[in-house]
N, CA and C atoms as a LAMMPS dump frame, in Angstrom:
ITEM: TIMESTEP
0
ITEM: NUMBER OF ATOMS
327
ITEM: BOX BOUNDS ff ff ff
-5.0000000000000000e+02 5.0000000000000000e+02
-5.0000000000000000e+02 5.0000000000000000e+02
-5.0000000000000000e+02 5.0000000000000000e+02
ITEM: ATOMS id mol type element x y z
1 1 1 N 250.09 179.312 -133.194
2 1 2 C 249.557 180.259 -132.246
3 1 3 C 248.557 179.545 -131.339
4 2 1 N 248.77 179.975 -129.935
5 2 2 C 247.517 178.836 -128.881
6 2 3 C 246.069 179.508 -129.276
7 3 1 N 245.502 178.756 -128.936
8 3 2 C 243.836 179.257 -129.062
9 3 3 C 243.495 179.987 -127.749
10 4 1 N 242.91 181.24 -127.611
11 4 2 C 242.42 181.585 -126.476
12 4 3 C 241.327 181.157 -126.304
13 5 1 N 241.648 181.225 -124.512
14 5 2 C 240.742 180.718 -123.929
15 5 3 C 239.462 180.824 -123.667
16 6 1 N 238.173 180.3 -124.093
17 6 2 C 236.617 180.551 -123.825
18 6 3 C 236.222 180.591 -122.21
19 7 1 N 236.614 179.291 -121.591
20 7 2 C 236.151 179.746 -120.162
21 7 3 C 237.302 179.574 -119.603
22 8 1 N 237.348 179.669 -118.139
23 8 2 C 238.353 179.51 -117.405
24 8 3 C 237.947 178.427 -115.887
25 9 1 N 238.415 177.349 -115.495
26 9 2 C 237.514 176.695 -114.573
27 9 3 C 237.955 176.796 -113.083
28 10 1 N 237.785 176.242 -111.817
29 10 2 C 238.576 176.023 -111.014
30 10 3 C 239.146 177.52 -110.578
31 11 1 N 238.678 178.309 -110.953
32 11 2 C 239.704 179.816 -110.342
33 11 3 C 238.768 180.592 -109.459
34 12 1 N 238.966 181.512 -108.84
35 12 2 C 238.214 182.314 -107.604
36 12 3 C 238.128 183.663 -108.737
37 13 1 N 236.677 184.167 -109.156
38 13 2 C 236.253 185.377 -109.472
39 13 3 C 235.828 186.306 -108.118
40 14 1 N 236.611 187.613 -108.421
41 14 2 C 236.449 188.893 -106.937
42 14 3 C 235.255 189.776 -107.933
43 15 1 N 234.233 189.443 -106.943
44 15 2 C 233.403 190.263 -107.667
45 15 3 C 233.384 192.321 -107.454
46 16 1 N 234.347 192.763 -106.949
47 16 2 C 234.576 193.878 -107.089
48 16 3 C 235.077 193.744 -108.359
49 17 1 N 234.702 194.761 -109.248
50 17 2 C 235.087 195.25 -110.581
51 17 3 C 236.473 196.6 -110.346
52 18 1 N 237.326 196.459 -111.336
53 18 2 C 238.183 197.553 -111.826
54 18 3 C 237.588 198.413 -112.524
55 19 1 N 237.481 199.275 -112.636
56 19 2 C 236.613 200.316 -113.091
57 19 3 C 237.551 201.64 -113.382
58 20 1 N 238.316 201.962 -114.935
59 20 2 C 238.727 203.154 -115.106
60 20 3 C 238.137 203.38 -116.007
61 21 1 N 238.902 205.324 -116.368
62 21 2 C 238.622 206.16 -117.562
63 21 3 C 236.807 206.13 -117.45
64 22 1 N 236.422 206.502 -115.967
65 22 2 C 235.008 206.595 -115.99
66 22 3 C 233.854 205.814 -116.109
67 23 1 N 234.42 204.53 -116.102
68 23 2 C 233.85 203.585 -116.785
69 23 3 C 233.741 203.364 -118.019
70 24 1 N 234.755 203.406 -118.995
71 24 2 C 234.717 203.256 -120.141
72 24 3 C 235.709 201.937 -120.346
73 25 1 N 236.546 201.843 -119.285
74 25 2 C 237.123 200.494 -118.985
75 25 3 C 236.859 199.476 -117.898
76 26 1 N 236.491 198.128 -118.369
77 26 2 C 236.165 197.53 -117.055
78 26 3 C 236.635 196.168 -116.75
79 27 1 N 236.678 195.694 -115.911
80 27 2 C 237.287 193.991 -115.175
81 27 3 C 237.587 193.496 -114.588
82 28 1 N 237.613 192.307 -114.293
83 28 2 C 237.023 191.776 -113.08
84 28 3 C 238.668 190.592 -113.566
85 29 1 N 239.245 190.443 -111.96
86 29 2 C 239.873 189.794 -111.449
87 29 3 C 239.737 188.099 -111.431
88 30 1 N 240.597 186.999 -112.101
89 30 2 C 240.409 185.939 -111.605
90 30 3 C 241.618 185.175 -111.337
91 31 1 N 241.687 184.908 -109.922
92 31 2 C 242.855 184.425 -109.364
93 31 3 C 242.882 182.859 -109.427
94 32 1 N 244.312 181.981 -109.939
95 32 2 C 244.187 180.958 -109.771
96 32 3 C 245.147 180.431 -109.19
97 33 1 N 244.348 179.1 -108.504
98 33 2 C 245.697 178.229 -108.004
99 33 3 C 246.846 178.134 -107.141
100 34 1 N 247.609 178.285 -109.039
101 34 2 C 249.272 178.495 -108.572
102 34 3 C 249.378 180.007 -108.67
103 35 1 N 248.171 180.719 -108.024
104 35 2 C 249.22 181.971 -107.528
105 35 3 C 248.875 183.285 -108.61
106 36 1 N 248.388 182.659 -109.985
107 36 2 C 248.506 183.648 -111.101
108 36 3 C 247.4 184.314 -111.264
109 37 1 N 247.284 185.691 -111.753
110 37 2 C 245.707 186.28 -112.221
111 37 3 C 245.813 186.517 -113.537
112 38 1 N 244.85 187.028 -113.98
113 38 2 C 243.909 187.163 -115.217
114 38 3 C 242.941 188.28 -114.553
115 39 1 N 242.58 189.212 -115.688
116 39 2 C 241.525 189.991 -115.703
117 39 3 C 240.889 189.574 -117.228
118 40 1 N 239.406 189.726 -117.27
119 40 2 C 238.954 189.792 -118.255
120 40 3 C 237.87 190.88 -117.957
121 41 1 N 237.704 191.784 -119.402
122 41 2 C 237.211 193.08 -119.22
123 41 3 C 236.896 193.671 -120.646
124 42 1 N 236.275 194.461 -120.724
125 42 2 C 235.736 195.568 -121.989
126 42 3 C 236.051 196.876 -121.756
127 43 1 N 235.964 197.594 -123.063
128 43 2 C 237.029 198.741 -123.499
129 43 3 C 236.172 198.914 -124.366
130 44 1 N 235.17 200.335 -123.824
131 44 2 C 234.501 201.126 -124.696
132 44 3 C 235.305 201.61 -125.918
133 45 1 N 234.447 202.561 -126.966
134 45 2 C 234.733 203.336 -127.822
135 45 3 C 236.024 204.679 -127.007
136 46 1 N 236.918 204.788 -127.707
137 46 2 C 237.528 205.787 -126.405
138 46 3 C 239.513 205.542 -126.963
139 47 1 N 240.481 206.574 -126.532
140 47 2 C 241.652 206.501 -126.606
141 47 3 C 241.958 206.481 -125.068
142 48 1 N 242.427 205.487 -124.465
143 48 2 C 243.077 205.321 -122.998
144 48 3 C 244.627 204.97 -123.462
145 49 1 N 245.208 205.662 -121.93
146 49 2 C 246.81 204.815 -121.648
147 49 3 C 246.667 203.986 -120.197
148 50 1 N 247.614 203.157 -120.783
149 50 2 C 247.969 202.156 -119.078
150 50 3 C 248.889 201.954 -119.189
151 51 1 N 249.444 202.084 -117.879
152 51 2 C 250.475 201.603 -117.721
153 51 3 C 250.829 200.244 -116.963
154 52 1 N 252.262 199.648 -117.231
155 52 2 C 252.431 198.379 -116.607
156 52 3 C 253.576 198.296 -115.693
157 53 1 N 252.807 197.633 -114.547
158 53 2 C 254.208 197.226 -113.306
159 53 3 C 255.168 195.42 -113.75
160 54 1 N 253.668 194.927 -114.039
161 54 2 C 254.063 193.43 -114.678
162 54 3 C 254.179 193.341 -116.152
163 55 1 N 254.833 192.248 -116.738
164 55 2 C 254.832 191.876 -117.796
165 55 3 C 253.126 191.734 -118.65
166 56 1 N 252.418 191.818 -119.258
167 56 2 C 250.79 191.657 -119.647
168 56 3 C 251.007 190.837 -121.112
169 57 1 N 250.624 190.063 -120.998
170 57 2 C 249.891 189.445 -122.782
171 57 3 C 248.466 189.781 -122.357
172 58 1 N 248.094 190.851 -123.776
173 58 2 C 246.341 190.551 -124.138
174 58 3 C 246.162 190.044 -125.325
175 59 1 N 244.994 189.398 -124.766
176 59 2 C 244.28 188.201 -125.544
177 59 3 C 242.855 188.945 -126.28
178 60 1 N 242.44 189.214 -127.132
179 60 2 C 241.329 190.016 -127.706
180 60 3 C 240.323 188.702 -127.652
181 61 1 N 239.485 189.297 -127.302
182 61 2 C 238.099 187.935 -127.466
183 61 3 C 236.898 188.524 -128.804
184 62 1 N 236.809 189.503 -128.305
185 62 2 C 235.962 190.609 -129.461
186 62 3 C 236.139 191.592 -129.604
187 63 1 N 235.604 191.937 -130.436
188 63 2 C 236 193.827 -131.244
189 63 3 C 237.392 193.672 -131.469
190 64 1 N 237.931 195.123 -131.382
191 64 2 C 239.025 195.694 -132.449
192 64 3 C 239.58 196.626 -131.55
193 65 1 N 240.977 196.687 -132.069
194 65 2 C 241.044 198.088 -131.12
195 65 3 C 242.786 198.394 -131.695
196 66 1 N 243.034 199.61 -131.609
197 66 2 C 244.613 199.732 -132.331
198 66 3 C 245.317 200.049 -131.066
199 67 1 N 246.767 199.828 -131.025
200 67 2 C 247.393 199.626 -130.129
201 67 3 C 249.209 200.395 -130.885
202 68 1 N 249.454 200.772 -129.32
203 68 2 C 250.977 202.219 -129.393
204 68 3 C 251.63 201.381 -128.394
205 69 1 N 252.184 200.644 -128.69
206 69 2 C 253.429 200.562 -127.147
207 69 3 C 254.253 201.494 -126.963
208 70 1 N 254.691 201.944 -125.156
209 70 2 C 255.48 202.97 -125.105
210 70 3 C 256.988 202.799 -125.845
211 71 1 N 257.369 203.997 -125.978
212 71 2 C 258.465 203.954 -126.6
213 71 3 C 258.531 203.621 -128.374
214 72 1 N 257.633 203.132 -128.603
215 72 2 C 257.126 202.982 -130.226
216 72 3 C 256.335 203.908 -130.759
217 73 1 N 256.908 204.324 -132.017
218 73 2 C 256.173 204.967 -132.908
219 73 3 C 254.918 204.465 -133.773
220 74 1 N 255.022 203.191 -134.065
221 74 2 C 254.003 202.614 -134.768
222 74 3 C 252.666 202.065 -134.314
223 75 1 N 251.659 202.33 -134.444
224 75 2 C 250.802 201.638 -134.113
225 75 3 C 249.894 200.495 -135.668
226 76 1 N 249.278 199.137 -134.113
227 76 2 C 249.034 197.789 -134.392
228 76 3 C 247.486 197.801 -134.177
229 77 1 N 247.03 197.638 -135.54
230 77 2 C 245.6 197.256 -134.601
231 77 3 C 245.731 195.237 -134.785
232 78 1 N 244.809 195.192 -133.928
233 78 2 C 244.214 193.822 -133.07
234 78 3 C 242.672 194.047 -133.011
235 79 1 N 242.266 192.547 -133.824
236 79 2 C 240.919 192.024 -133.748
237 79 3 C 241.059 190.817 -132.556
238 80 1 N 239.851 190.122 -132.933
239 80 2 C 239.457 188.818 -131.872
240 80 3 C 240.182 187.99 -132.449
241 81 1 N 240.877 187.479 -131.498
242 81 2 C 241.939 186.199 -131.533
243 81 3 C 242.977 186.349 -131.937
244 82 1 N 243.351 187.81 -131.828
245 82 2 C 245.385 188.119 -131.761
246 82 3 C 245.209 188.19 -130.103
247 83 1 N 246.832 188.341 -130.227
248 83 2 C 247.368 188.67 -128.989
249 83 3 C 248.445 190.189 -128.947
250 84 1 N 248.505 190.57 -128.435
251 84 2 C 250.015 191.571 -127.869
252 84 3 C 249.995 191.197 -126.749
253 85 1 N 252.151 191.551 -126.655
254 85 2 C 252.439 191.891 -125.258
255 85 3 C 252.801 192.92 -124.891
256 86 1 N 253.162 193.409 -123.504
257 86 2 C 253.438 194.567 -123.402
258 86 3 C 255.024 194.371 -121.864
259 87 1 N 255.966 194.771 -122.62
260 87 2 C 256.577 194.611 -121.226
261 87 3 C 256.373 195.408 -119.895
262 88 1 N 257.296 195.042 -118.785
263 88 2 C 256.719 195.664 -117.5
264 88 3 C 257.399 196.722 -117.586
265 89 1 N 256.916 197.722 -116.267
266 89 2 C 257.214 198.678 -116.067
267 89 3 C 257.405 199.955 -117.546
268 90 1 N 255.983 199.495 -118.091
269 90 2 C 255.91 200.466 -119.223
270 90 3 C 254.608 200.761 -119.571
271 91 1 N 254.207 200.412 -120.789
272 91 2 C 252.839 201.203 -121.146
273 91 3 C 252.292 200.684 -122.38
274 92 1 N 250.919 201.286 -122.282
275 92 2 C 250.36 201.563 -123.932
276 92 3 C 249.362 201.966 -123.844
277 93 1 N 249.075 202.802 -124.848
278 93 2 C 247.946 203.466 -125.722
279 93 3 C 247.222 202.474 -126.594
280 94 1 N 245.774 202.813 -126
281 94 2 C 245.192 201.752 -126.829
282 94 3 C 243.586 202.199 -127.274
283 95 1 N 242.989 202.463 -128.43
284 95 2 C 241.896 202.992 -128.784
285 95 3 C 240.651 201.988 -129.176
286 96 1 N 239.272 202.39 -129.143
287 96 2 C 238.595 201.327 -129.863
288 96 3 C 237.899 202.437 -130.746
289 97 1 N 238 202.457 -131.439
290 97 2 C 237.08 203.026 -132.808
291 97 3 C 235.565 203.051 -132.495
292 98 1 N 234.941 202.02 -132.671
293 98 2 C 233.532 201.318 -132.59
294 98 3 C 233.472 200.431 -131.533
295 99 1 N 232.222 200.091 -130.718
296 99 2 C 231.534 199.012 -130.792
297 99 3 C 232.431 198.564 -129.278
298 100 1 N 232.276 197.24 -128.994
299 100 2 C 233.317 196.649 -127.878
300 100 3 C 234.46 195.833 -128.06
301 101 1 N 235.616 196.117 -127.04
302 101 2 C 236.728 195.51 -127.263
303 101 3 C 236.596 194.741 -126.127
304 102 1 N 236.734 193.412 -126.19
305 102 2 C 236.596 192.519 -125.25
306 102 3 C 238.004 191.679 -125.022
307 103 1 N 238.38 191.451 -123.498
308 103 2 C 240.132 190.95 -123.565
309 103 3 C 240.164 190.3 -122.448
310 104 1 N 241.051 189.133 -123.091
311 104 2 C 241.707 188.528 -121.669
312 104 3 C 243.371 189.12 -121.162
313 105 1 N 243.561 189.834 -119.971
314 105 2 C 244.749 190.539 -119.493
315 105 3 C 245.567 189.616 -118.604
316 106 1 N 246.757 188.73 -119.29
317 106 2 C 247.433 187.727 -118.386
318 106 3 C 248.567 188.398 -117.837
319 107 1 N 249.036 188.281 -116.178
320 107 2 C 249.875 189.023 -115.863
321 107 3 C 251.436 187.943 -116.051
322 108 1 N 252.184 188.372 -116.764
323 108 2 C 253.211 187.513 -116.791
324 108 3 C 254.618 187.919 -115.859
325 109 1 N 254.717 186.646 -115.58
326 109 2 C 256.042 186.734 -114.243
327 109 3 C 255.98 187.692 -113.198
């Protein structure tokens, strides 16, 4: 399994923030390079859905949080230093119990 990543170098941070579910979700954009982004962001205490246009791997940095992909019955929880993916043009439900869920959001293909 790769190690996620601590910093990220060389990339352009947009300091406008994403800001849903009231602010109970938040993150900030970092574009690199060749073209690709990344969000990294926190996820209050709280049950949210999102949905996806792109492919997403998240990367958990801290906290916990359980996780529904659409179309699945089962739910996964994820601590710091798993991953899920989520394919495009779909979804997931995702809760944090306690405390903060901290993530890196890679947009794939």
């Amino acid at each position: 399994m790769a190690t996620i990543p601590t910093e990220f170098r060389g990339v352009t941070a947009l300091t406008k923030a994403n800001v849903y579910f009231d602010g109970k979700v938040v993150s900030h954009s970092l574009l690199f390079a060749d073209g690709s982004k990344k969000t990294l962001g926190l996820i209050y205490p709280g049950q949210y859905h999102f949905g996806t246009e792109k492919a997403e791997r998240m990367e958990l940095t801290a906290g916990a949080c359980v996780v529904k992909l659409d179309g699945q019955s089962v739910t996964t929880t994820y601590t710091a230093g798993q991953t899920f993916d989520v394919p495009a043009k779909s979804g997931f439900d995702i809760e944090v119990t306690s405390g903060l869920c901290e993530y890196i959001c890679s947009f794939l293909g």
